[in-house]
C-alpha positions as CSV (number, residue, x, y, z in Angstrom):
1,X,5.7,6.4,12.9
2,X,7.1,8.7,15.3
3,X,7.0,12.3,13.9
4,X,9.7,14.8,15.4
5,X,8.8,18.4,14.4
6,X,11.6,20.4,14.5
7,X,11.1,24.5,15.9
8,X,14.7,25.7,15.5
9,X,15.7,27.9,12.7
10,X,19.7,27.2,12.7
11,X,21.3,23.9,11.8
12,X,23.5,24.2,15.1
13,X,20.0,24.3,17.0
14,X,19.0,21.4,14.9
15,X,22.0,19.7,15.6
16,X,21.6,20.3,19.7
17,X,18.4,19.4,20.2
18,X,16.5,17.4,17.3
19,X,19.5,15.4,16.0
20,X,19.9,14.0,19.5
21,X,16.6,12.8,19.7
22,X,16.5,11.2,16.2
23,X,19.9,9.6,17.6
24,X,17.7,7.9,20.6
25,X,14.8,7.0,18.4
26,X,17.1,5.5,15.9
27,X,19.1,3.8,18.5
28,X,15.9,1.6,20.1
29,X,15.0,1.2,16.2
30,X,12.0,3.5,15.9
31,X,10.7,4.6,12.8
32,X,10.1,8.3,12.6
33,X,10.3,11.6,10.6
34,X,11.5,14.8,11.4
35,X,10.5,17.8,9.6
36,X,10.6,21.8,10.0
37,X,7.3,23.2,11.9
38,X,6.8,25.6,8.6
39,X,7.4,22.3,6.1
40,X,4.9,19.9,7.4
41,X,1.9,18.6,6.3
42,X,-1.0,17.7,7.1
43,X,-0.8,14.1,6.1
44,X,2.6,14.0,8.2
45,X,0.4,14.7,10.8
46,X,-2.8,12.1,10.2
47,X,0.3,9.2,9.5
48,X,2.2,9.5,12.6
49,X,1.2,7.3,15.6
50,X,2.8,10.6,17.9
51,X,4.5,13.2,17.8
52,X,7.2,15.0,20.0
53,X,8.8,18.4,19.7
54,X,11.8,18.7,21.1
55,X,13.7,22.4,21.6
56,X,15.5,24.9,21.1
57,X,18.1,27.2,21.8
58,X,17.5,29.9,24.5
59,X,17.5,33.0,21.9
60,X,16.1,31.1,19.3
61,X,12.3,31.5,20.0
62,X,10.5,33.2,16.5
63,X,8.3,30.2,16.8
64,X,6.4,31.6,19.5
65,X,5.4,35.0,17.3
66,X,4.0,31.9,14.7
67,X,1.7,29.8,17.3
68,X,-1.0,29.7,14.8
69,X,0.9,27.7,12.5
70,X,0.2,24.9,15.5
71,X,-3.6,24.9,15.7
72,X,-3.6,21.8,14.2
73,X,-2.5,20.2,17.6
74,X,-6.2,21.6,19.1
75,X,-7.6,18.5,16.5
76,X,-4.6,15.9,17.5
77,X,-5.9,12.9,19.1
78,X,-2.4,10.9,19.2
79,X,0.4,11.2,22.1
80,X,2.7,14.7,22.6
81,X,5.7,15.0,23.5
82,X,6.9,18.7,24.1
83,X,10.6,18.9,25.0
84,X,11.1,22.8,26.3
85,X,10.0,24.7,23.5
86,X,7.7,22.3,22.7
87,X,6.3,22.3,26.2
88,X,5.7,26.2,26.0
89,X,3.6,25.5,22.4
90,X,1.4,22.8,23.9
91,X,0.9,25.4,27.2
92,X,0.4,28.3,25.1
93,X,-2.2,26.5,22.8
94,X,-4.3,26.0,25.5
95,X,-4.6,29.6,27.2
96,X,-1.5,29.3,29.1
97,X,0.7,32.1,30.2
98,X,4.6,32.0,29.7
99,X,6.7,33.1,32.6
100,X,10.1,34.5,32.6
101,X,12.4,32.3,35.1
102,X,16.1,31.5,33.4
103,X,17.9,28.2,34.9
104,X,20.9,27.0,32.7
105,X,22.2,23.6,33.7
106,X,21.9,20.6,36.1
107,X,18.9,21.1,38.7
108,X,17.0,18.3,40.8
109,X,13.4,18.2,40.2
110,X,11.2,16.2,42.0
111,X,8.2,14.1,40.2
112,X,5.2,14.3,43.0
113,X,3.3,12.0,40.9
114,X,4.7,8.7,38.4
115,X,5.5,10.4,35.0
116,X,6.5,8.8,31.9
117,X,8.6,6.1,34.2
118,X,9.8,8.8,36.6
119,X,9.2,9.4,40.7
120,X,10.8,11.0,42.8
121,X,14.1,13.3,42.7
122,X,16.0,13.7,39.2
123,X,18.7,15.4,38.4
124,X,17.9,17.1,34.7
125,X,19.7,19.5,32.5
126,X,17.9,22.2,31.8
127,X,18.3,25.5,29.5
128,X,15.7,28.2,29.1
129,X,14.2,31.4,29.7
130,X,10.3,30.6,30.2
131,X,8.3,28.2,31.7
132,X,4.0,27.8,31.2
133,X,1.3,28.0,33.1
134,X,-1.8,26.5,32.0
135,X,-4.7,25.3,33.9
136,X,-5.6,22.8,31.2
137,X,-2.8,20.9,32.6
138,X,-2.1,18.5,35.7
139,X,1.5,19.3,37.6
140,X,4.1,16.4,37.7
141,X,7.3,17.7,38.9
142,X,8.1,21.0,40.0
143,X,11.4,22.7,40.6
144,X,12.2,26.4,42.2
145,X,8.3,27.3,42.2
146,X,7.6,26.5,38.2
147,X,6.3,23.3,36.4
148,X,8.9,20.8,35.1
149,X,6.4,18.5,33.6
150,X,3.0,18.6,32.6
151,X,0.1,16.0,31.4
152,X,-2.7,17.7,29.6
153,X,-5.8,16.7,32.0
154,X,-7.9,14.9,28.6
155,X,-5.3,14.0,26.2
156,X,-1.6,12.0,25.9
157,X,0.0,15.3,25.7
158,X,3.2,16.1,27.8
159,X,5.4,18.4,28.5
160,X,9.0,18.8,30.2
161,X,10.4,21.9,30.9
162,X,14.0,20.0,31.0
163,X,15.7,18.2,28.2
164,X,15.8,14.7,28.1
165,X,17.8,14.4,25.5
166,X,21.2,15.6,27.1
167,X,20.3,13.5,30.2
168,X,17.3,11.0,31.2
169,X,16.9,9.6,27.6
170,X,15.1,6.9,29.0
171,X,12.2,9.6,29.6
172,X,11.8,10.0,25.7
173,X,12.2,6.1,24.9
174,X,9.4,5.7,28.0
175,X,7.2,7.9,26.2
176,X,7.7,5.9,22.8
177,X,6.9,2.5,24.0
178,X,4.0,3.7,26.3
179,X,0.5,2.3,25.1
180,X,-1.3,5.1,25.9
């Protein structure tokens, strides 16, 4: 089971980001669950074969005053997905520094190195305020001086500043059926 764990606090958010991703999951027929990062538990967590957090809306960001309630992710052994948002929690968890750079929109990033299916220039939608910098992570694509996609250098855990969701959906379905 593919958990989704949800980091908005408004059912618009929810609606923008997370019921887009459930509508990709559910379209490839993918089992998953999607629950509130202040509802879940910890056998959520031990049942799901990998998780991915997709994000949030650019003023909506109370869940980075609560990044202790995702220390659990420290102990995770199973694939990450972090969408945005969830990029910045997986950054942040492991000493990394968010950076204010706002970009709103289509921008081409360009993947240096194969990631999650992708190489080469893409045109992504993106929408936020920060980006991470961590060096507990290897670089994949970069766009106007910040990382647009990250691997964690010992574990399945990635991140993409961008969101797949509104355009390169085949990134999150990649990162489903990737036997990691």
């Amino acid at each position: 089971m593919i958990l989704l764990i949800q980091i908005n606090n408004l059912k618009f958010h929810y609606l923008e980001f997370v019921k887009p991703v459930e509508d990709i999951l559910t379209n490839i027929n993918i089992k998953f669950k999607s629950v509130h990062y202040k509802e879940i538990s910890s056998q959520q967590i031990s049942q799901s074969k990998k998780i991915i957090i997709p994000g949030t809306s650019l003023k909506d960001n109370s869940f980075l005053k609560e990044i202790n309630k995702f220390q659990w992710i420290l102990e995770y052994n199973n694939p990450i997905l972090g969408i945005c948002g969830g990029m910045h929690i997986l950054g942040l968890l492991y000493g990394g520094k968010l950076k204010k750079q706002q970009e709103i929109g289509l921008n081409e990033v360009y993947f240096h190195k194969p990631f999650l299916g992708f190489f080469g220039a893409r045109e992504v939608y993106e929408l936020h305020n920060y980006f991470v910098e961590s060096s507990k992570y290897l670089i994949f694509a970069t766009s106007n001086n910040c990382p647009q996609a990250i691997k964690h250098k010992n574990k399945d855990f990635f991140g993409v500043l961008f969101h797949p969701e509104v355009r390169n959906k085949n990134l999150i379905v990649n990162f489903v059926n990737q036997n990691f």
